[in-house]
N, C-alpha and C positions, 0 to 999 in steps of 0.2 A: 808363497813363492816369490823368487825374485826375480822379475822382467829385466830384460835392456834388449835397447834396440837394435835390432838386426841389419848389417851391412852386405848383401852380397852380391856378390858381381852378375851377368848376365849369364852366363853359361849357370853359375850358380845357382842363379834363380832357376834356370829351366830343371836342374838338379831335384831341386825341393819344391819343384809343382809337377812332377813327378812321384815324387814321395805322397805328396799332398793327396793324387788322385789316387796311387794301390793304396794309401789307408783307407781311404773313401770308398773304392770299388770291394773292399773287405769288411767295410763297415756296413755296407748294404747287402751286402750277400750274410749278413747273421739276420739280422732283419729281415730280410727275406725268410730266411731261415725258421726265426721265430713266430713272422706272418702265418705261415703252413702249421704250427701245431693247433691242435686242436683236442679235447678230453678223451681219455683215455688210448691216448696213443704212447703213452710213458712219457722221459725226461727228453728235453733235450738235449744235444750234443752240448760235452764240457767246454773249457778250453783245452785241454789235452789233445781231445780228440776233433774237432776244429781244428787244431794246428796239425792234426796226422792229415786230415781230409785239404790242408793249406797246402801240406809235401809234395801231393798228389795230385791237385791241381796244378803247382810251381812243374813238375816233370810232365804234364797235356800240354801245357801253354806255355812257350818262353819266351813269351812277352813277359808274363810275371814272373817267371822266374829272372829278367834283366833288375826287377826293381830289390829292394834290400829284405829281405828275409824278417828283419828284427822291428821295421818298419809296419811291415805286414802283420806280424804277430800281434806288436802291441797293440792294433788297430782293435783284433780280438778277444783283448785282454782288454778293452775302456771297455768295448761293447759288453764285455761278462759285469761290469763294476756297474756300467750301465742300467743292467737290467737287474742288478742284485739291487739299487739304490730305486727301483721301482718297484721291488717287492716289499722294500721297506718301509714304503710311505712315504719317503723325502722326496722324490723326484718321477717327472713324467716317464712316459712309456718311451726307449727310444726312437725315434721316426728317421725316414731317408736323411742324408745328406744332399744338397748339394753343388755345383762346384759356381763355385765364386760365395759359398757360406759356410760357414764352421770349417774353415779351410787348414790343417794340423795335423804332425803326427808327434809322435811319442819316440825318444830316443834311449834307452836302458845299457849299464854296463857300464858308465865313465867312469873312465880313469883319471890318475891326478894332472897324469900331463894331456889329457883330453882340453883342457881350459886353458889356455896359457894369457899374461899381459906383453902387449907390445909397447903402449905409452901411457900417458897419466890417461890417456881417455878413449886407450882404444884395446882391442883383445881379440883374440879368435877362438873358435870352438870348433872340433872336428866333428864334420856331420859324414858318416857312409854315402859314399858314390857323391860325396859334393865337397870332400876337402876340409880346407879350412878358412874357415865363413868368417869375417870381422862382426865385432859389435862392438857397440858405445860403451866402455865402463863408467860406469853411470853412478856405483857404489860395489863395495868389494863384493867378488862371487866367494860363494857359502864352501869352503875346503871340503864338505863332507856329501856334497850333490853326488848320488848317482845314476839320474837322470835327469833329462830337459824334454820339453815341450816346445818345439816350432811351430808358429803360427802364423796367420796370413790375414790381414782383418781386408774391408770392402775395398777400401783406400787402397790397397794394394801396398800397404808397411807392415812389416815381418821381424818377429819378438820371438826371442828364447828367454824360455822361464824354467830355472833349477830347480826341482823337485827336493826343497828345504824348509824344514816347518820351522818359523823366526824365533825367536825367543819373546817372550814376553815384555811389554814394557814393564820397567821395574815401577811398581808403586813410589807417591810420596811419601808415605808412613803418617803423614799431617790427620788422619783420620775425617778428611774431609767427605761429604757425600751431596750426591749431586741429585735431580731428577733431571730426565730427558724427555717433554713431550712435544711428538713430532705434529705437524700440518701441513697445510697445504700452501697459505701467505705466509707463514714464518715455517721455514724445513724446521726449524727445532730450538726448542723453547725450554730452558734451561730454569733451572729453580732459585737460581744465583740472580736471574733479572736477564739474565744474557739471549740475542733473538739471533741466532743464525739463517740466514738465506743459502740456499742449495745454489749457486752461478748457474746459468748457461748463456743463449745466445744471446747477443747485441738486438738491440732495437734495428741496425741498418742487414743483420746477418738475418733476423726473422722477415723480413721483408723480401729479402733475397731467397733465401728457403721457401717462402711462398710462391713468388713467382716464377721460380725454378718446379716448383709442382706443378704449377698449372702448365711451364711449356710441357713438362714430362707427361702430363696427362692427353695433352695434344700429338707426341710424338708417337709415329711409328714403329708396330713393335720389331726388334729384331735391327732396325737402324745404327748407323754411327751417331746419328744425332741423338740418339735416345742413351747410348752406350755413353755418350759425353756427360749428358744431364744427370745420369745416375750417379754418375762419379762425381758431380760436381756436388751433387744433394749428400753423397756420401760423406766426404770431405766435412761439411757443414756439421752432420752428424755424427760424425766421430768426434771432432772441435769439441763439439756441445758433451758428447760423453765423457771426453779426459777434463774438461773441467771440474765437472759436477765426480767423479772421480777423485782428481786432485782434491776438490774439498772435502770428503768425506774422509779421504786417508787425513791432512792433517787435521780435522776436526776432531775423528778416532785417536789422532796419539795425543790432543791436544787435551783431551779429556783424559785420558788413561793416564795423562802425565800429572795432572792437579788432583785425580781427587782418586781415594780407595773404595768408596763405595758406592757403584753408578747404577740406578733403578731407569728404565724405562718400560713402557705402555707395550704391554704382548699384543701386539695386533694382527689380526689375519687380514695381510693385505694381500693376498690372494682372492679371499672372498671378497675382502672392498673393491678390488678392481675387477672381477668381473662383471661383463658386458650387459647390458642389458634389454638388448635386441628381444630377450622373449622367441615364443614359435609362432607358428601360421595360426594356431588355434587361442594362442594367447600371447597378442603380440606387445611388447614393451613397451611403456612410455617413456620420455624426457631419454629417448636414449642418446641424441645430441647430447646434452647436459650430463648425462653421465660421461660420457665416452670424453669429455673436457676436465671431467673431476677425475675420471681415471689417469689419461695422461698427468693433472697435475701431483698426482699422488706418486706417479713413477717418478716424474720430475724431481723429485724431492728427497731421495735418494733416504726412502724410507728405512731400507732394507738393508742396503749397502752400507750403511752408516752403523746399522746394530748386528750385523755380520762381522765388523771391521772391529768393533766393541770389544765383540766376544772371543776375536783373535789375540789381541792384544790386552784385554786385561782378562782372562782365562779363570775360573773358579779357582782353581788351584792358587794365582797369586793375588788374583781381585777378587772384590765381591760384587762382581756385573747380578744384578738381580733383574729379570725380566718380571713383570708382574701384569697382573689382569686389574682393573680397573672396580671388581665388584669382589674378589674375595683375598687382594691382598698379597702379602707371601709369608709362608711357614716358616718358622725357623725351630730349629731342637728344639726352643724352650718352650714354643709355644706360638699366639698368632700376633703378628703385628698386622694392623690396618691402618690406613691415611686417608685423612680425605682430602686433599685435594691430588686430582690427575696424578702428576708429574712430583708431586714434592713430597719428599722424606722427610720421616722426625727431624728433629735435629741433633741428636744423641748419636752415632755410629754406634751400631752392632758389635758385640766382641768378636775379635779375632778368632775363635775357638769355638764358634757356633756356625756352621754352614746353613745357608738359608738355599730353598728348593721352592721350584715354584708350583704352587698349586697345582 
């Protein structure tokens, strides 16, 4: 997708935190929804028929019927993609929302002159019952978008992202191949000799981050004072994520632009980072120490780095290979294995052999 940032005025804003909470107030009621089945009660409700039982509610209450209809719907339509993306294994169960977190909704149907430019670096998009909103043109919007995504992070800054899958970085054709093995003191450890570090915050910004924890743990809940601190610890936090973001995007094209065949370490950092608290009957050790190794494993933008990989150089035009560490990767002809971690022969595969990973 392709973000830029969101300009809108005040009335504007009360516009699309409105939208924010019927998609929310819609997104809890499936949830709800789905809370209450239980075996042998049959399926439940589609999106079809969810959206008959939306009609029906929109004409009891018009209060909801004031907010956008297409807003509301789509709300119905992540929650269905939601819950199909937890039966598949990829992702959790959906849980509440709520407000001041995952704050968005979904907008479908744009047309060409929905998007228009006003200067080298500015534009507006037509959002329902809010007009038209500016944002930063930041890099050209995609001519074939037929939706966007409004969003609201903690910070209280507000992004639309066009619903466009990018093309590909084009390979070098050099047949060069790389390995990538990720850590914790070095994010990622290249086969070329190269050590990348994952940024985040300053030595005088963690400092400040700290003892902005600790007033926050002293303040009163429900406070202005406490309302200031979160936002201020927010702020910080966000800082720290568009960094280690920012690097991970040019590290991914920077890699997908040098070399055609990029192997990295199949890790399950899911199970490396969970907790290790243990139960009452068998309670965890070194759980401090882990709970420090976990964060630095987030930190390190393990995930985001080989997600960003495999957008940009795609099987189809790269040969991203993810591999396991004890049995290698298959290729048609047969098995290639390495020993060391992170580093590849040094021969490139032929182009005409697709390799899968064990």
């Amino acid at each position: 997708m392709s973000r830029y940032r969101l300009q809108p005025t005040q009335t504007q804003e009360a516009a699309l935190l409105r939208h924010c909470a019927d998609a929310r107030y819609v997104w809890n009621l499936c949830v709800e929804q789905e809370s209450w089945w239980r075996a042998g009660r049959g399926r439940m409700p589609g999106f079809a028929e969810r959206c008959r039982q939306l009609t029906a509610a929109r004409q009891d209450n018009p209060w909801l019927a004031e907010g956008s209809v297409i807003v509301q719907q789509q709300a119905i339509r992540d929650h269905a993609q939601a819950m199909a993306n937890f039966f598949n294994g990829t992702h959790r169960r959906p849980t509440w929302r709520k407000a001041g977190r995952d704050e968005g909704f979904r907008i479908v149907h744009l047309q060409p002159g929905d998007v228009r430019r006003l200067s080298r670096h500015a534009g507006e998009v037509c959002i329902p019952k809010a007009g038209w909103v500016r944002f930063r043109w930041s890099r050209p919007v995609p001519a074939d978008a037929k939706s966007c995504r409004i969003t609201r992070d903690r910070v209280g800054r507000w992004h639309v992202a066009f619903a466009v899958i990018p093309d590909p970085v084009p390979p070098p054709g050099t047949g060069q191949v790389v390995g990538v093995d990720r850590g914790v003191t070095v994010s990622a450890a290249l086969s070329t000799g190269e050590l990348l570090h994952a940024p985040g915050l300053s030595g005088s910004q963690r400092k400040r981050l700290r003892r902005l924890q600790r007033r926050l743990a002293r303040a009163r809940n429900g406070s202005r004072r406490r309302g200031r601190i979160k936002h201020a610890v927010a702020k910080l936090r966000a800082r720290e994520a568009d960094r280690r973001k920012d690097w991970a995007e040019k590290t991914s094209t920077d890699l997908a632009r040098r070399f055609d065949v990029i192997r990295v370490e199949n890790l399950d950092i899911t199970g490396m980072t969970r907790s290790a608290n243990g139960s009452v009957e068998r309670p965890g050790r070194n759980v401090r120490a882990k709970a420090g190794l976990n964060r630095g494993i987030l930190g390190s933008c393990w995930g985001v780095l080989v997600r960003r990989l495999q957008d940009k150089a795609p099987a189809g035009s790269r040969r991203f290979i993810p591999r396991t560490r004890a049995s290698g990767v298959r290729r048609a002809g047969g098995w290639m294995r390495s020993r060391a971690r992170a580093k590849p022969s040094s021969s490139a595969p032929p182009a005409d052999t697709p390799a899968t990973l064990m």
